[in-house]
N, CA, C and O of each residue as an XYZ file, in Angstrom:
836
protein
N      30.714    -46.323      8.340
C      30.374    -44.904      8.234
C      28.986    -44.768      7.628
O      28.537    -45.599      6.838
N      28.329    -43.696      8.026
C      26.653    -43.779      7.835
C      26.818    -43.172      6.706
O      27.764    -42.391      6.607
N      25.738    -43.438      5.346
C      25.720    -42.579      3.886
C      25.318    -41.451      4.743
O      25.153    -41.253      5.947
N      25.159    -40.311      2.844
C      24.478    -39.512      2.820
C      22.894    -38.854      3.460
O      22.392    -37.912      4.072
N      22.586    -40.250      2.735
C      20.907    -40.605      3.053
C      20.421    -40.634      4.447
O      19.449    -40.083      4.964
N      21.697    -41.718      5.120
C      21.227    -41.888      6.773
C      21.535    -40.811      7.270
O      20.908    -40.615      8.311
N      22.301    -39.920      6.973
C      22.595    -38.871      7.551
C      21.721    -37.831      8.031
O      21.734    -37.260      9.122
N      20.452    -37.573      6.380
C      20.229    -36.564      5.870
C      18.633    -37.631      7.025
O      17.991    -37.058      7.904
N      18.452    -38.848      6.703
C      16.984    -39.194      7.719
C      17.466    -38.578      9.077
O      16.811    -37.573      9.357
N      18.519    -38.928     10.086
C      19.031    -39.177     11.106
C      18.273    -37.524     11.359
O      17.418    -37.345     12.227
N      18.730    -36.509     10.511
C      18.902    -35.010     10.924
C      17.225    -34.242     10.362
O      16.783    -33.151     10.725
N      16.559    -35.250      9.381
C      15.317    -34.669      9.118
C      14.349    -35.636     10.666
O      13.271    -35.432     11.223
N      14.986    -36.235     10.771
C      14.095    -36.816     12.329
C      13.841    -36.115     13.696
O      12.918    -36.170     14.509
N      15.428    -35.196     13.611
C      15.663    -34.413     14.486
C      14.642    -33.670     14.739
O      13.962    -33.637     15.765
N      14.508    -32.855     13.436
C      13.728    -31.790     13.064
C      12.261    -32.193     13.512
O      11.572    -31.549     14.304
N      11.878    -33.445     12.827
C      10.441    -33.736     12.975
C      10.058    -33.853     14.651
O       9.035    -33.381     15.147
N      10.728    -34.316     15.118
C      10.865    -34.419     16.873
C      10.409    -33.221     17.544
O       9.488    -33.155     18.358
N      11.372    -31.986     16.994
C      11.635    -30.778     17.854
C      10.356    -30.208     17.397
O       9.577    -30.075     18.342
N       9.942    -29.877     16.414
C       8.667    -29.315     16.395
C       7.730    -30.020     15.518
O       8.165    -30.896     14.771
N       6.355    -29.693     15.539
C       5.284    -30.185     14.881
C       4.277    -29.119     14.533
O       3.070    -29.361     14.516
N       4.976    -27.500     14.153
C       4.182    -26.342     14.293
C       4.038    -26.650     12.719
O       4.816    -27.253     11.979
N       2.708    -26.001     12.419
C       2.416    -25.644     10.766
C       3.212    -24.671     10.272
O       3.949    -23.999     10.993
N       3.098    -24.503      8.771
C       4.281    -23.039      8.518
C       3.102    -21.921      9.199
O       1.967    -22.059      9.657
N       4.468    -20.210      8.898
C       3.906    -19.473      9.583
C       3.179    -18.783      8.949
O       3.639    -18.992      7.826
N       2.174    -17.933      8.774
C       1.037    -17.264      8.267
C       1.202    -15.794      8.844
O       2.025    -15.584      9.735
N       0.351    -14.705      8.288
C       0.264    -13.311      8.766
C      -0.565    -13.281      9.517
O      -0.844    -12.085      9.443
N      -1.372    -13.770     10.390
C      -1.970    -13.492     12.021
C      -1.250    -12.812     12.614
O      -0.060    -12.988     12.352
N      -1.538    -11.897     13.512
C      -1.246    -10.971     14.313
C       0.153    -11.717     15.014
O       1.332    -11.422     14.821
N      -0.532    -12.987     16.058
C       0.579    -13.884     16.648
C       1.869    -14.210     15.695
O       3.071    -14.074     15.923
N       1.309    -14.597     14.769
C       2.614    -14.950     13.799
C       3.636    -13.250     13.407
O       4.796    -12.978     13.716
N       2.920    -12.671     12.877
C       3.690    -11.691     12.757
C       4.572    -10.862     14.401
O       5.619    -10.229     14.545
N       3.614    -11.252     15.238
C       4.573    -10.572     16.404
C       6.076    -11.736     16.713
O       7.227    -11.421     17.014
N       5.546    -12.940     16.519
C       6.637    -13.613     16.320
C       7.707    -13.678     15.720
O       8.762    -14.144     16.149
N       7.423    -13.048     14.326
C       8.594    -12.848     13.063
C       9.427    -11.263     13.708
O      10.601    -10.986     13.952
N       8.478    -10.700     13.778
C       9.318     -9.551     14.424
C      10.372     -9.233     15.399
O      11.116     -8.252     15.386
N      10.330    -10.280     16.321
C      11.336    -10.566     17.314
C      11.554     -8.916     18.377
O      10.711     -8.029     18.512
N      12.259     -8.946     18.681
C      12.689     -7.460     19.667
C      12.787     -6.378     18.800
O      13.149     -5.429     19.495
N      12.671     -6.070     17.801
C      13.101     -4.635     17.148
C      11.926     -4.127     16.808
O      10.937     -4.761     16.440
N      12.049     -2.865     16.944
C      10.975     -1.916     16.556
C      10.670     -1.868     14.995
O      11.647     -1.498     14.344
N       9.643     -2.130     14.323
C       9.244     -2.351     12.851
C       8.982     -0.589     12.100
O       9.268     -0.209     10.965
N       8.085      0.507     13.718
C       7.841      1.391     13.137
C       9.013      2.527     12.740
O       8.949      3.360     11.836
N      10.152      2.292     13.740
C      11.166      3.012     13.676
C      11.870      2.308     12.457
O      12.100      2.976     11.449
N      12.206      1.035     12.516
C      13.628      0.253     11.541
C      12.752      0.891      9.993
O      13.512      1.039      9.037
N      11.269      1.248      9.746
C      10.852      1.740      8.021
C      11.900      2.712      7.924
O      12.874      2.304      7.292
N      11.972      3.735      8.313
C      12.914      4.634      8.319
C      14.414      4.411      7.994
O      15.061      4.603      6.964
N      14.736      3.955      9.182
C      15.939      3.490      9.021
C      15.869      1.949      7.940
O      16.438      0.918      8.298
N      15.549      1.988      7.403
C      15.749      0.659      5.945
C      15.635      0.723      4.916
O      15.578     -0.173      4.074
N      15.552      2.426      4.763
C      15.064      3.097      3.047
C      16.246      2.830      2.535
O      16.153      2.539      1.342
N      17.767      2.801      3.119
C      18.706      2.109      1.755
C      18.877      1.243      1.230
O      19.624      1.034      0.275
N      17.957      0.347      1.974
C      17.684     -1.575      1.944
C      16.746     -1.302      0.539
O      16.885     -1.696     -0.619
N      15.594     -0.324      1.287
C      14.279     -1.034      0.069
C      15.043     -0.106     -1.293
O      14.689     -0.443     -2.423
N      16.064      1.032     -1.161
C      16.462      0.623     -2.553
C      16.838     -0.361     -3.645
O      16.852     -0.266     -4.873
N      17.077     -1.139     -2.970
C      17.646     -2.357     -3.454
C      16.040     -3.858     -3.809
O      15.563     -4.394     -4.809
N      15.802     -3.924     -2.320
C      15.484     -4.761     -1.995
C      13.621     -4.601     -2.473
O      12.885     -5.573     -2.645
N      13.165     -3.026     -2.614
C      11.884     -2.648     -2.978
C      10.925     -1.863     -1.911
O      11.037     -1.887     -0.686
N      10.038     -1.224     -2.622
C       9.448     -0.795     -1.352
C       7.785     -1.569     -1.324
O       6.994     -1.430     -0.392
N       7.582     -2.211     -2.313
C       6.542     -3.482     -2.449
C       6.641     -4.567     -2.701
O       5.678     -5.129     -3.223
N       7.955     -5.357     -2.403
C       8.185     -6.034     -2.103
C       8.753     -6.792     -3.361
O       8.836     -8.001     -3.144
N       9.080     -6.490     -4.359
C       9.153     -7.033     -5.340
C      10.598     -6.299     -6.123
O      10.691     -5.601     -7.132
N      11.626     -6.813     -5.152
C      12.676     -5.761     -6.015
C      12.825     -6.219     -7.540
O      12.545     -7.396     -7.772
N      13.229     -5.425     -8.584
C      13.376     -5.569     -9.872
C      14.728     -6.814    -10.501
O      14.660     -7.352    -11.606
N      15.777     -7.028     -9.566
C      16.739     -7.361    -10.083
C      16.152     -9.033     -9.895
O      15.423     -8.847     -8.920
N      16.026    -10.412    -10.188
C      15.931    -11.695    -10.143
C      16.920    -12.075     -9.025
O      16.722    -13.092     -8.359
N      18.065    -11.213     -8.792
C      19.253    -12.310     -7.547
C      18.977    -11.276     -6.609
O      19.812    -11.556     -5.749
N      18.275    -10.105     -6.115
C      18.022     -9.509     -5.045
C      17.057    -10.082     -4.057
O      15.870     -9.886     -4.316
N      17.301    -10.650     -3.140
C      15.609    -11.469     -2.290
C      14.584    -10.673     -2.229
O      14.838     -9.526     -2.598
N      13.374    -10.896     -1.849
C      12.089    -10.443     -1.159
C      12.507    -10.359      0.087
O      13.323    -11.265      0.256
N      12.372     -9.752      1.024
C      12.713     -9.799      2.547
C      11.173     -9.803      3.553
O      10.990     -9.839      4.770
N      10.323     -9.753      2.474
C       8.618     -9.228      3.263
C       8.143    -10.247      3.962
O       7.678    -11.223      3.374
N       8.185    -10.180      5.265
C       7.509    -11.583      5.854
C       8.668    -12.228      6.780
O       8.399    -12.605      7.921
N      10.196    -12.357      6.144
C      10.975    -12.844      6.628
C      11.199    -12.688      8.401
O      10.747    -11.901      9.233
N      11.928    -13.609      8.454
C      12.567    -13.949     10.108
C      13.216    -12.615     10.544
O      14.211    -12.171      9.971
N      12.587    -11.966     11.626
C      13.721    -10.725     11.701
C      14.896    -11.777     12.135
O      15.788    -11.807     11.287
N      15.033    -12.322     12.830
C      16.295    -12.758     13.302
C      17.421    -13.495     11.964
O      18.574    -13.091     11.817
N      16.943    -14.353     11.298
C      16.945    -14.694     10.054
C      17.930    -13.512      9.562
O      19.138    -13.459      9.331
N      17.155    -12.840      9.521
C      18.007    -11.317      8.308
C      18.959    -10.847      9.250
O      19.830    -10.201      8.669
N      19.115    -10.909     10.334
C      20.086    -10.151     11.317
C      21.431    -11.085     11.119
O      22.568    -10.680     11.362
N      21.103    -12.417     10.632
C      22.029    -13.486     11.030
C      22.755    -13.441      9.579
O      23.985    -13.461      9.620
N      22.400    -13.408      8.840
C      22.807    -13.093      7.439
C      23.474    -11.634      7.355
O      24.450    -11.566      6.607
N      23.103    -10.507      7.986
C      24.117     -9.683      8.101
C      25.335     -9.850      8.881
O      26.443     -9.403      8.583
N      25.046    -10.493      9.847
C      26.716    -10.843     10.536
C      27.455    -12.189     10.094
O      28.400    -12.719     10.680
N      26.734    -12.681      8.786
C      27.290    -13.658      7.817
C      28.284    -12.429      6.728
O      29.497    -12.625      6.661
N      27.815    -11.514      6.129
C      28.405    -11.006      5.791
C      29.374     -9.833      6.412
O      30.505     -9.628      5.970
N      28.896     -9.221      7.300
C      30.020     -8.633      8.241
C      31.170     -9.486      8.544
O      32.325     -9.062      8.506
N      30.831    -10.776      8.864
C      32.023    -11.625      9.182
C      32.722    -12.522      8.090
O      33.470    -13.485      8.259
N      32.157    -11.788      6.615
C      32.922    -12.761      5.758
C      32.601    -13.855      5.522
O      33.458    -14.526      4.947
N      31.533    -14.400      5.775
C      31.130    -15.945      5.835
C      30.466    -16.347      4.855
O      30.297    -17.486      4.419
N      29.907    -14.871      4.353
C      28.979    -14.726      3.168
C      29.442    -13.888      2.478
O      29.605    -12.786      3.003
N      29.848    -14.074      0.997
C      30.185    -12.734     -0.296
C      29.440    -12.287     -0.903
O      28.541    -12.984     -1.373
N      29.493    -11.316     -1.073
C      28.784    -10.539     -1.875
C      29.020     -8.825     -1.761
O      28.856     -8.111     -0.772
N      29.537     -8.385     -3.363
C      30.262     -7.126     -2.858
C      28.695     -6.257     -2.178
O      28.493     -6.027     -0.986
N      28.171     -6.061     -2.828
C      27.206     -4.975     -2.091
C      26.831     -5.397     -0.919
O      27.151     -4.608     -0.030
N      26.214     -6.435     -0.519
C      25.932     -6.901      0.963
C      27.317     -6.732      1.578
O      27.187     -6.175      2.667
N      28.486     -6.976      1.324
C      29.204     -6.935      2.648
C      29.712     -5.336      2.617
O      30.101     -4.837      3.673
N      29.701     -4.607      1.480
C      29.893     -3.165      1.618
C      28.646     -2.545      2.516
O      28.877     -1.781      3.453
N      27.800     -2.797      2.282
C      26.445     -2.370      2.870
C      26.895     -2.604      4.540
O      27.377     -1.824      5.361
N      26.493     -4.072      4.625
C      26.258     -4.414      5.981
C      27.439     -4.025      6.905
O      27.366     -4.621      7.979
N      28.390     -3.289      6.812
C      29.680     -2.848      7.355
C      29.396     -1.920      7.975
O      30.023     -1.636      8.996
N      28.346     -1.173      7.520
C      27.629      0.172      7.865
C      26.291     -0.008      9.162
O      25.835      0.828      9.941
N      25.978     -1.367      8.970
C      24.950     -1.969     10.123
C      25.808     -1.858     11.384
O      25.703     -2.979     11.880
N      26.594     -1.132     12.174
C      27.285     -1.276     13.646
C      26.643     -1.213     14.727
O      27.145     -1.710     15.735
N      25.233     -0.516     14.785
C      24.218     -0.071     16.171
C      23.643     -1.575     15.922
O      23.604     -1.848     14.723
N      23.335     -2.278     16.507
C      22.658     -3.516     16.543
C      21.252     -3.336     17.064
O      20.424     -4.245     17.125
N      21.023     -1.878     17.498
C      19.536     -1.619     18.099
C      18.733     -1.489     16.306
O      17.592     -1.702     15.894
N      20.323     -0.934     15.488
C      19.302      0.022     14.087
C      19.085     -1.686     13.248
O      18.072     -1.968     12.609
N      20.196     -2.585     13.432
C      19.933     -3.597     12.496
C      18.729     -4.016     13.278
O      17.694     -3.942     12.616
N      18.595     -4.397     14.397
C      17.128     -5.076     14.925
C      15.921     -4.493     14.249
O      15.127     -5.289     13.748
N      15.675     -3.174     14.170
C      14.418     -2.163     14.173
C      14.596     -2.483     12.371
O      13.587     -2.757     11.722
N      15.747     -2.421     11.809
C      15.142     -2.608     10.542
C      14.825     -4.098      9.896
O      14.227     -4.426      8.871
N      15.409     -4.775     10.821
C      14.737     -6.546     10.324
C      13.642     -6.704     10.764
O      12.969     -7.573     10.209
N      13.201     -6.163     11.588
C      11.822     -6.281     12.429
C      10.647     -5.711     11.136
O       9.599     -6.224     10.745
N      11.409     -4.350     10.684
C      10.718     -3.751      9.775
C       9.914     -4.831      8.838
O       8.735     -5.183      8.805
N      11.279     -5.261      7.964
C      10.593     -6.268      6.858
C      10.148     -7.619      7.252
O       9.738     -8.400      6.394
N      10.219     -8.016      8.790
C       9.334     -9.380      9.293
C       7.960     -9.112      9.212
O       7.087     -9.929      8.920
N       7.743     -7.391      9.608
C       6.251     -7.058      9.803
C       5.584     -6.919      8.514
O       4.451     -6.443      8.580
N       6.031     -7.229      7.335
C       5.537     -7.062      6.538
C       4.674     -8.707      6.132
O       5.081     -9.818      6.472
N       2.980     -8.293      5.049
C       3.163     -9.565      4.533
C       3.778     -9.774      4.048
O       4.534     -9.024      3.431
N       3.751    -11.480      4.103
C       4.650    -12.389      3.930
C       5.129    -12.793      2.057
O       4.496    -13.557      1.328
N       5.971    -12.272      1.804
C       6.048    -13.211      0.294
C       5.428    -13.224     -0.470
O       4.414    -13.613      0.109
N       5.166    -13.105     -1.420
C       4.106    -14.200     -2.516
C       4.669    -13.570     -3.781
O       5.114    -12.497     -4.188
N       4.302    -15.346     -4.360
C       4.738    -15.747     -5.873
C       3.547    -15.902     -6.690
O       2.482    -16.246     -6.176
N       3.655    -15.691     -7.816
C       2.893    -16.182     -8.891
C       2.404    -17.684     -9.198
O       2.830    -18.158    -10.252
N       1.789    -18.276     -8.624
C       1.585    -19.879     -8.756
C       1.533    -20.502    -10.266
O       0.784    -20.175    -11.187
N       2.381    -21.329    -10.246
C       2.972    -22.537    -10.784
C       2.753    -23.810    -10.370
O       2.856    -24.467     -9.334
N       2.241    -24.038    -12.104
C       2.028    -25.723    -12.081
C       3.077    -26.531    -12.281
O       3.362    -26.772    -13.454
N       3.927    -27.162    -11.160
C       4.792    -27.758    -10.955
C       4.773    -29.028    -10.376
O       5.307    -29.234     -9.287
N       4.255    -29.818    -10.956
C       4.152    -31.232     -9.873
C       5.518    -32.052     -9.499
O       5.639    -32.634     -8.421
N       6.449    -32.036    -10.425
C       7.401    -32.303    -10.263
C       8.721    -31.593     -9.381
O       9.690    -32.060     -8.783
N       8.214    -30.246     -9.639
C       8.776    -29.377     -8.213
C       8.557    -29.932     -6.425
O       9.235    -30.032     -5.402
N       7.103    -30.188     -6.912
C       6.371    -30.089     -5.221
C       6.652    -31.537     -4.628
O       6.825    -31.691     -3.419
N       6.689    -32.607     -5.546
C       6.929    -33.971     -5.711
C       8.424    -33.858     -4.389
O       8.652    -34.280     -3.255
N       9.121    -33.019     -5.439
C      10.641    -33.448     -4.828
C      11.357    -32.423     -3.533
O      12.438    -32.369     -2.946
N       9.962    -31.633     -3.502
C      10.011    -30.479     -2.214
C       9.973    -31.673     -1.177
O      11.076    -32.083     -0.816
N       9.063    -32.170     -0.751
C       7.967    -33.399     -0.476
C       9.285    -34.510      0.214
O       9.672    -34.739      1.360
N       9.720    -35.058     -1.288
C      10.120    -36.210     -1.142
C      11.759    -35.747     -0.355
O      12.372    -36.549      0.349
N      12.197    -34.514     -0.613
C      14.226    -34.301     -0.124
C      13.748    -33.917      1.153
O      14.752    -33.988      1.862
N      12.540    -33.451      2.050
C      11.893    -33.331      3.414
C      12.077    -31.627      3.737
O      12.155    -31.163      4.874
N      12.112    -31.044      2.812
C      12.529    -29.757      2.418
C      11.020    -28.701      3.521
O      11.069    -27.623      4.114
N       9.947    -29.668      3.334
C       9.067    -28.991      4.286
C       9.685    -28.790      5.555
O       9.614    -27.674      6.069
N      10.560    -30.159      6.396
C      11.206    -30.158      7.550
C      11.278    -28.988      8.090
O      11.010    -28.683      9.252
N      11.742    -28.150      7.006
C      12.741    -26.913      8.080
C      12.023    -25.678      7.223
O      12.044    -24.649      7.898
N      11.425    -25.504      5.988
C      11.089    -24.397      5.654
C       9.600    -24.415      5.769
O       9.059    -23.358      5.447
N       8.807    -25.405      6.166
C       7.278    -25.519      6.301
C       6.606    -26.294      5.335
O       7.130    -26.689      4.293
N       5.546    -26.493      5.652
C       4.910    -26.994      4.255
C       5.091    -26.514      2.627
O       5.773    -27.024      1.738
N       4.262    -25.407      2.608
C       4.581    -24.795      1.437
C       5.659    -23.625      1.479
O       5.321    -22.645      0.815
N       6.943    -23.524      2.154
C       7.817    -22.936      2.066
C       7.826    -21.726      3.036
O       8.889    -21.121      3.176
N       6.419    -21.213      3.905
C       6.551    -20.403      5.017
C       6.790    -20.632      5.585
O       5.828    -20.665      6.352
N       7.984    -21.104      6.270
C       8.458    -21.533      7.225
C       7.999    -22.173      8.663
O       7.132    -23.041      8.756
N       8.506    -21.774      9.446
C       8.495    -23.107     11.002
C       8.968    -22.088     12.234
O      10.162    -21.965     12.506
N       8.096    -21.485     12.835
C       8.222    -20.580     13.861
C       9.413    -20.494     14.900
O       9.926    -19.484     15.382
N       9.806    -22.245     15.181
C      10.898    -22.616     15.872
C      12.261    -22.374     15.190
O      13.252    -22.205     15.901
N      12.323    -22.358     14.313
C      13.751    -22.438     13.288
C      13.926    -21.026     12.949
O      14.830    -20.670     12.193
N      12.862    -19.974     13.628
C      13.329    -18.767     12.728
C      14.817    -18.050     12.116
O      14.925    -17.356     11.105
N      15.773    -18.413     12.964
C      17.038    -17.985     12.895
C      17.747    -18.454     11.658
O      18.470    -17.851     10.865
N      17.193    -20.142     11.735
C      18.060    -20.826     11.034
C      17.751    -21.394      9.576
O      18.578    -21.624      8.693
N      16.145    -21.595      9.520
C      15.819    -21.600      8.171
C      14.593    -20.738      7.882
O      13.440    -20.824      8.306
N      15.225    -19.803      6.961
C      14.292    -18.956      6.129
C      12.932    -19.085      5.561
O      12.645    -20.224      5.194
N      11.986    -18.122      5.398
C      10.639    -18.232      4.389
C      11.442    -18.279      3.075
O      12.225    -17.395      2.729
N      11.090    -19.736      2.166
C      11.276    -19.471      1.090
C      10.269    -19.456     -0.115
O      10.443    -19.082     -1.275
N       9.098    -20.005      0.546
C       7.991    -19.456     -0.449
C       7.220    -18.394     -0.644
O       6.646    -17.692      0.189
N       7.254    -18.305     -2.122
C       7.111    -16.807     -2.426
C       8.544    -16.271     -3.196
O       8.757    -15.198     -3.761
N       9.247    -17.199     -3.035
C      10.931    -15.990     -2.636
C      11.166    -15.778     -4.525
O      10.376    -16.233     -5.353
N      12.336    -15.050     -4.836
C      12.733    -15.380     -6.399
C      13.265    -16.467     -6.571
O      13.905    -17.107     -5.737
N      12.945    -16.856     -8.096
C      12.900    -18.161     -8.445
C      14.801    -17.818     -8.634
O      15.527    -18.379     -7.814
N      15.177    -17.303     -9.247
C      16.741    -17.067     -9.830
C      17.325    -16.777     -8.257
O      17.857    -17.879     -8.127
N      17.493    -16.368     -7.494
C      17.878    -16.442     -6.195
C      18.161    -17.724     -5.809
O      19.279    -18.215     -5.967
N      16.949    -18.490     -5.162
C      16.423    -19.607     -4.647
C      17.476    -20.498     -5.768
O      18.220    -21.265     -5.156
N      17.608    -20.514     -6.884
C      18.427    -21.340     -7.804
C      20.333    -20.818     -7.134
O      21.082    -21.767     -6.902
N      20.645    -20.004     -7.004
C      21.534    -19.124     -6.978
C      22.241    -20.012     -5.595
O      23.307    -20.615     -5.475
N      21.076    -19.758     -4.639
C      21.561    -20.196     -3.159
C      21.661    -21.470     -2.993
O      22.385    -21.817     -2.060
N      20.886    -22.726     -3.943
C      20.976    -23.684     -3.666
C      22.151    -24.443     -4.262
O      22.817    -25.324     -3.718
N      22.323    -23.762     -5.894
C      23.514    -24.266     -5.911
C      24.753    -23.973     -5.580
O      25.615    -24.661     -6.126
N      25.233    -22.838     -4.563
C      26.000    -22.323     -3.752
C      26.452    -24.017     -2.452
O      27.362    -24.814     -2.228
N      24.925    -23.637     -1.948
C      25.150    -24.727     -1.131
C      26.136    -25.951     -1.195
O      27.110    -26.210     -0.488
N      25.370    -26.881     -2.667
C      25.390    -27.785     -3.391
C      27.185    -27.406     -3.557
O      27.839    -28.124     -2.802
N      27.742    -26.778     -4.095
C      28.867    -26.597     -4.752
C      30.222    -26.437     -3.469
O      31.380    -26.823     -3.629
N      29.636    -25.742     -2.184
C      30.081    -25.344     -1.160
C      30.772    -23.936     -0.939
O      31.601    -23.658     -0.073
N      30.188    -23.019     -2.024
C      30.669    -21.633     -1.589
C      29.877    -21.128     -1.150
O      30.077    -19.915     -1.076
N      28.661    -21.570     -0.645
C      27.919    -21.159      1.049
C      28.046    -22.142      1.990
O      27.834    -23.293      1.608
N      28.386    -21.929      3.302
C      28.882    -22.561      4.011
C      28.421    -21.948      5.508
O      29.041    -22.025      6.569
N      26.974    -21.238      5.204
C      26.701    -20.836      6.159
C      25.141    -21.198      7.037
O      24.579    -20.609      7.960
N      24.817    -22.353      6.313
C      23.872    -23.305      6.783
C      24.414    -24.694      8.457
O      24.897    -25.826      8.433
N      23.974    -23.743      9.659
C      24.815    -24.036     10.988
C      24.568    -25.301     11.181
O      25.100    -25.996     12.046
N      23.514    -25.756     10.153
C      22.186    -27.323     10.436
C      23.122    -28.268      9.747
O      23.230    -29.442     10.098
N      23.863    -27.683      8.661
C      24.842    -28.475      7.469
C      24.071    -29.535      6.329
O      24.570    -30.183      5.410
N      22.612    -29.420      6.804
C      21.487    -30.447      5.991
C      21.196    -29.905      4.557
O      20.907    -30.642      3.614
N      21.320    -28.257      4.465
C      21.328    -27.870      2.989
C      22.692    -28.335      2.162
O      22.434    -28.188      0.967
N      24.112    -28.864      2.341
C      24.626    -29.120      1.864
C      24.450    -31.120      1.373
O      24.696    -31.653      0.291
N      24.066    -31.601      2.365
C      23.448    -32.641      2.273
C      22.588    -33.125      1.414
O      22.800    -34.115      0.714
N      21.334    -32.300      1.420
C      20.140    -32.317      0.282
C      20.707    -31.370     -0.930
O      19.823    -31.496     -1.776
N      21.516    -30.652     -1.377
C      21.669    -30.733     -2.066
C      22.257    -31.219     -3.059
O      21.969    -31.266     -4.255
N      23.516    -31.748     -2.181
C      24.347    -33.164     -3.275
C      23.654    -34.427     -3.663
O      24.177    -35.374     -4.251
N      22.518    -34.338     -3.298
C      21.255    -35.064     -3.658
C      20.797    -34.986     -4.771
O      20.347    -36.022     -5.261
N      20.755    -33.767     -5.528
C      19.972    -33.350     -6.361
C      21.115    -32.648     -7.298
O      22.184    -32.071     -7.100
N      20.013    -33.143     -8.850
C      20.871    -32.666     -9.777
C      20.632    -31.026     -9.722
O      20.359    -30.373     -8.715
N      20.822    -30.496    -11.186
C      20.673    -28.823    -11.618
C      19.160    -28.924    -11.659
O      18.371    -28.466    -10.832
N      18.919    -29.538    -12.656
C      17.187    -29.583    -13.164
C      16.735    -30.039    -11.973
O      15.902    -29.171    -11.715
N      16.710    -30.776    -11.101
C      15.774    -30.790     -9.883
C      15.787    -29.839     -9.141
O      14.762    -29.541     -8.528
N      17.078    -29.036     -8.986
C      17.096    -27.612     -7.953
C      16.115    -26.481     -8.845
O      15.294    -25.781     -8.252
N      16.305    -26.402    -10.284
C      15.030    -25.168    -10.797
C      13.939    -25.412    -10.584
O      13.084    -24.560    -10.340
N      13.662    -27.212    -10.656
C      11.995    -27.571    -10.384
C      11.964    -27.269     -9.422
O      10.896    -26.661     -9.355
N      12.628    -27.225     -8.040
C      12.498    -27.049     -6.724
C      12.177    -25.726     -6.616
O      11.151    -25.310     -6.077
N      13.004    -25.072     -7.102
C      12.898    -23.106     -6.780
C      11.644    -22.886     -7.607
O      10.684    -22.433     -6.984
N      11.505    -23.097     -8.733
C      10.374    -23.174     -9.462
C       8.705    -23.298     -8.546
O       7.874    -22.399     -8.418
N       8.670    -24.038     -8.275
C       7.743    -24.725     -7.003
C       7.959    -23.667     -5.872
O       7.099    -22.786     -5.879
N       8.956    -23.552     -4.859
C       8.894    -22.759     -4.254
C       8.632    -21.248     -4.534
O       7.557    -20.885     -4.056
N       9.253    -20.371     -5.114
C       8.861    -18.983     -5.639
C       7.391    -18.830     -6.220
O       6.962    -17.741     -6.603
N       6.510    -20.233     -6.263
C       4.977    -19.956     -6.952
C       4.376    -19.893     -5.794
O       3.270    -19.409     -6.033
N       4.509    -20.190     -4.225
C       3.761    -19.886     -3.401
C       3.594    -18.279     -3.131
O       2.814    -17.875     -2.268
């Protein structure tokens, strides 16, 4: 039976194979890309109960609420029918997203926050963060410095820039297995890899882009 390790090369090889794009950036191209089919100017409107939560500059107040600015529209669509379908908990997200039923209004409002710039963190001197970003192949699927990989939009998120207490939140979810909604199964992988203190250096590092 193959370890952990061969597992986790076997499936970061995959990755390296299928694409060789840089992460994604706010260029026009890139952003029409993040946007996917939904209308961005209509979904502002329709997403003012989101940016209660979530902000309307991108910076919601709470540490476990995400940034969504920049993100994958498709990405965010897929995470609502994670929680519509139970796959994902969380009382307010799955009370919320119950209310997402027009799939034209969820498109137009993920589109919304794809069209936005992208993210950004406060930079941090973390060498030991970036070291082990680097070394678990964590660029693979989220990009170099955590903007992700144009091809994967669905499946792995922008996480640089993102909150640091989140980014801690989700990984050790992963790690523990009460998220179970990674379709790649490589975040549960890399994270039984890693202790506690390497996942904050990690989020740490990531949330400073």
């Amino acid at each position: 039976m193959a370890s952990s390790n061969s597992r986790i090369s076997i499936v970061v090889s995959i990755l390296l194979f299928a694409s060789a794009c840089a992460y994604a950036e706010d260029s026009p191209q890139e952003i029409k890309m993040r946007i996917g089919i939904g209308n961005p100017v209509e979904g502002k409107a329709k997403a003012i109960p989101c940016r209660v939560c979530h902000g309307d500059d991108d910076n919601p107040e709470e540490p476990m609420i995400p940034k969504l600015a920049g993100q994958y529209a498709d990405y965010i669509q897929r995470q609502i029918y994670n929680y519509q379908e139970g796959t994902r908990s969380d009382p307010d997200m799955n009370r919320i997203s119950s209310t997402l039923t027009n799939r034209r209004d969820l498109a137009d409002i993920a589109s919304y926050f794809a069209s936005l710039k992208q993210m950004k963190g406060i930079p941090v001197a973390n060498e030991e963060g970036e070291k082990l970003y680097l070394k678990r192949g964590c660029f693979n699927c989220h990009g170099e410095v955590g903007k992700g990989k144009p091809n994967y939009n669905s499946i792995f998120p922008i996480v640089g820039g993102q909150k640091k207490g989140y980014l801690i939140k989700q990984m050790k979810d992963f790690k523990s297995g009460e998220r179970t909604t990674d379709i790649s199964g490589i975040m549960t992988l890399v994270m039984n890899q890693m202790t506690y203190n390497e996942i904050v250096a990690v989020a740490e590092y990531m949330s400073g882009q």
